[in-house]
C-alpha positions in Angstrom: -3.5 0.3 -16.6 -6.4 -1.8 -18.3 -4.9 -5.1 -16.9 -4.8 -3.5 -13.6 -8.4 -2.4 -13.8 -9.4 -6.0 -14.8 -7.7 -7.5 -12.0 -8.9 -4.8 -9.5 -12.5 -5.3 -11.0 -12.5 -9.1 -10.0 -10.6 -9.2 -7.0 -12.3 -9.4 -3.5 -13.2 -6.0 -1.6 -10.4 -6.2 1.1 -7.8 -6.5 -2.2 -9.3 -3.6 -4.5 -8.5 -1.3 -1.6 -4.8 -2.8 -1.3 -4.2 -2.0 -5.1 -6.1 1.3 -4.6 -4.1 2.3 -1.6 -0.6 1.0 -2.6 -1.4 3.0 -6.3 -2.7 6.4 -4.3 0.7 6.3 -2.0 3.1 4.2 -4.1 3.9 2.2 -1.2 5.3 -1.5 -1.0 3.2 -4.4 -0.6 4.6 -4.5 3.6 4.3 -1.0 4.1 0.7 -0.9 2.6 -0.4 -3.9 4.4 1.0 -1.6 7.5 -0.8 1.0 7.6 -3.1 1.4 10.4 -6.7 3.2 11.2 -4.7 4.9 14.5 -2.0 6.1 11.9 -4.7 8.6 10.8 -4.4 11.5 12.7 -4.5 15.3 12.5 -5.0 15.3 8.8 -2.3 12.5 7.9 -1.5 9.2 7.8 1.6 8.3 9.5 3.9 5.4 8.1 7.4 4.7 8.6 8.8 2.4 5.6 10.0 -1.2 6.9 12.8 -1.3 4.0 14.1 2.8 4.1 13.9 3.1 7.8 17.9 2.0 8.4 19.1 3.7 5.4 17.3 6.9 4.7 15.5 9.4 6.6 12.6 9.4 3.8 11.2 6.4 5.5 9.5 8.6 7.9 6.5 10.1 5.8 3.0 11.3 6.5 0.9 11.3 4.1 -2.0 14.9 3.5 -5.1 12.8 4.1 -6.3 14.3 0.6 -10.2 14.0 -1.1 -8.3 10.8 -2.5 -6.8 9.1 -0.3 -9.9 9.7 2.3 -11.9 7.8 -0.4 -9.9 4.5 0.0 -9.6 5.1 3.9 -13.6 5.3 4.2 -14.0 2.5 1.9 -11.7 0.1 4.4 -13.8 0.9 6.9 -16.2 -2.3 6.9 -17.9 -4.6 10.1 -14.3 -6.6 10.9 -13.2 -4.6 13.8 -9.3 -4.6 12.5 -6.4 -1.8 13.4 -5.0 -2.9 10.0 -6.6 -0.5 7.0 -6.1 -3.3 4.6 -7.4 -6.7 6.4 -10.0 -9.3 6.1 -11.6 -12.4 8.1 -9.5 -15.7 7.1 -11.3 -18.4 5.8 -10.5 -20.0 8.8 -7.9 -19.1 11.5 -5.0 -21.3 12.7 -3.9 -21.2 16.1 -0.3 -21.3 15.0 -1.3 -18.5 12.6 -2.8 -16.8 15.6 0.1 -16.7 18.0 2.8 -15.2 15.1 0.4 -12.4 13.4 0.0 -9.2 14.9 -3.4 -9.1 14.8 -5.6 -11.8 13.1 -7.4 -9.7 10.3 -3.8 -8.8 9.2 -3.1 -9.9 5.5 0.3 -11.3 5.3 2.9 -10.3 2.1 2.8 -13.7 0.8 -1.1 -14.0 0.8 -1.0 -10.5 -0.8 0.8 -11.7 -3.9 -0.8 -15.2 -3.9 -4.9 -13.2 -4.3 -3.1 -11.2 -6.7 -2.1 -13.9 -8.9 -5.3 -15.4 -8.3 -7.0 -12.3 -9.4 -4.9 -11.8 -12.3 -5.3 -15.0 -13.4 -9.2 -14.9 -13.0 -9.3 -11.7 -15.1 -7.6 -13.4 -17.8 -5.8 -9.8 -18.9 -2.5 -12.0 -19.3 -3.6 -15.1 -20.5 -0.5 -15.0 -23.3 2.5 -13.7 -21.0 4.7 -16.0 -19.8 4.5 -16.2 -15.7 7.7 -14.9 -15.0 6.8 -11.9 -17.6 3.4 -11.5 -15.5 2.9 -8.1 -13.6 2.7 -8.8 -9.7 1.2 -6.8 -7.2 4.5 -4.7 -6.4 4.1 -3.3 -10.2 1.4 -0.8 -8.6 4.2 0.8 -7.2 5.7 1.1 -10.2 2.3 2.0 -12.5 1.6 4.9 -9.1 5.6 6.4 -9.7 4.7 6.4 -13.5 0.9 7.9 -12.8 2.9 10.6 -10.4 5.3 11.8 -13.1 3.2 11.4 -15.3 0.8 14.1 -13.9 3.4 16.5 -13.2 3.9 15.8 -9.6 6.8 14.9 -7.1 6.8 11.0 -6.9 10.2 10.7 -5.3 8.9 11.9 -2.4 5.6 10.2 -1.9 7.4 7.1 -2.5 10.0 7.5 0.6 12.7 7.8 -2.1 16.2 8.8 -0.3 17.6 11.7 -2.5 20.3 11.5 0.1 21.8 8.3 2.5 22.4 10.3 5.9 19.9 8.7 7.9 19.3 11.3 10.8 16.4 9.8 12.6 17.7 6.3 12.7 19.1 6.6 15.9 18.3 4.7 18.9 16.0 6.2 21.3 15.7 8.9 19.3 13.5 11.8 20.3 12.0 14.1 17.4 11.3 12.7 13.9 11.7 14.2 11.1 8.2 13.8 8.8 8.7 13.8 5.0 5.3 15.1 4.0 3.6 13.9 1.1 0.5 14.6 -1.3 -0.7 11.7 -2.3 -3.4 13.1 -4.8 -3.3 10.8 -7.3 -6.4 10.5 -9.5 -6.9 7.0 -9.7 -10.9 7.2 -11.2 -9.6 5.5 -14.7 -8.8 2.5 -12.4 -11.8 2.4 -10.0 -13.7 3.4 -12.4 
């Protein structure tokens, strides 16, 4: 946790609320960098898991927009119009880059991990691992499972964990999904701070 919080205390605004969002929903780097402003409705955010989504019907989950998880949400609210909650205004912007992203504040995996690094690296909390021993940015996944359990509270499903591998709402054209509903009311204040 205290490397985290040094990483999280010198990395850029738009990456804080990645760490903070992927450690409130223990979501994978894809899936948080997925989640949308219009996925917020009635109370939840909506996502449906890249990875699970052909093997499990967990994949489907809606997250209780809880005191917590609003917090993050408000705070990726800034002036770069963006449907992505997690985004930010490249340096500069490549037409090839353009044409392939989905939208062009959208922060791509492999940028993800590479202002991770950076940050880590910046905050020095490592200095005397070896790289390949070095916490990356999918180990706040892991840290939010162990933060869940450790509180007492059901991390399987918040994750999008399959407890069992009958996928019923991969189907095609399939009509009603079935919603695994998850609290993700994790306090995360000895991080932020």
């Amino acid at each position: 946790m205290e490397g985290l919080k040094a990483i999280r205390e010198v990395a850029p605004p738009w990456l804080r609320n990645a760490i903070d969002l992927a450690l409130i929903t223990a979501q994978r780097r894809s899936d948080t960098l997925d989640m949308r402003f219009d996925g917020v409705r009635d109370g939840f955010l909506y996502l449906v898991q890249k990875k699970t989504a052909k093997a499990s019907d967990t994949a489907w989950i809606r997250f209780k927009v809880t005191d917590e998880l609003q917090t993050v949400i408000t705070r990726c609210q800034d002036n770069i119009a963006s449907p992505f909650l997690i985004h930010r205004k490249p340096q500069r912007l490549l037409q090839k880059q353009a044409q392939t992203k989905e939208h062009w504040t959208k922060v791509e995996d492999r940028f993800l991990t590479r202002s991770f690094k950076e940050a880590r690296e910046l905050a020095g909390c490592y200095a005397e691992w070896k790289e390949e021993e070095m916490p990356g940015f999918h180990e706040v996944r892991a840290l939010s499972l162990h933060l869940y359990k450790r509180a007492g509270k059901d991390g399987q499903t918040i994750a999008g964990h399959a407890s069992e591998t009958m996928p019923k709402n991969y189907q095609k054209d399939h009509a009603d999904v079935i919603w695994s509903d998850a609290i993700p009311d994790l306090n995360i204040s000895e991080i932020t701070g």
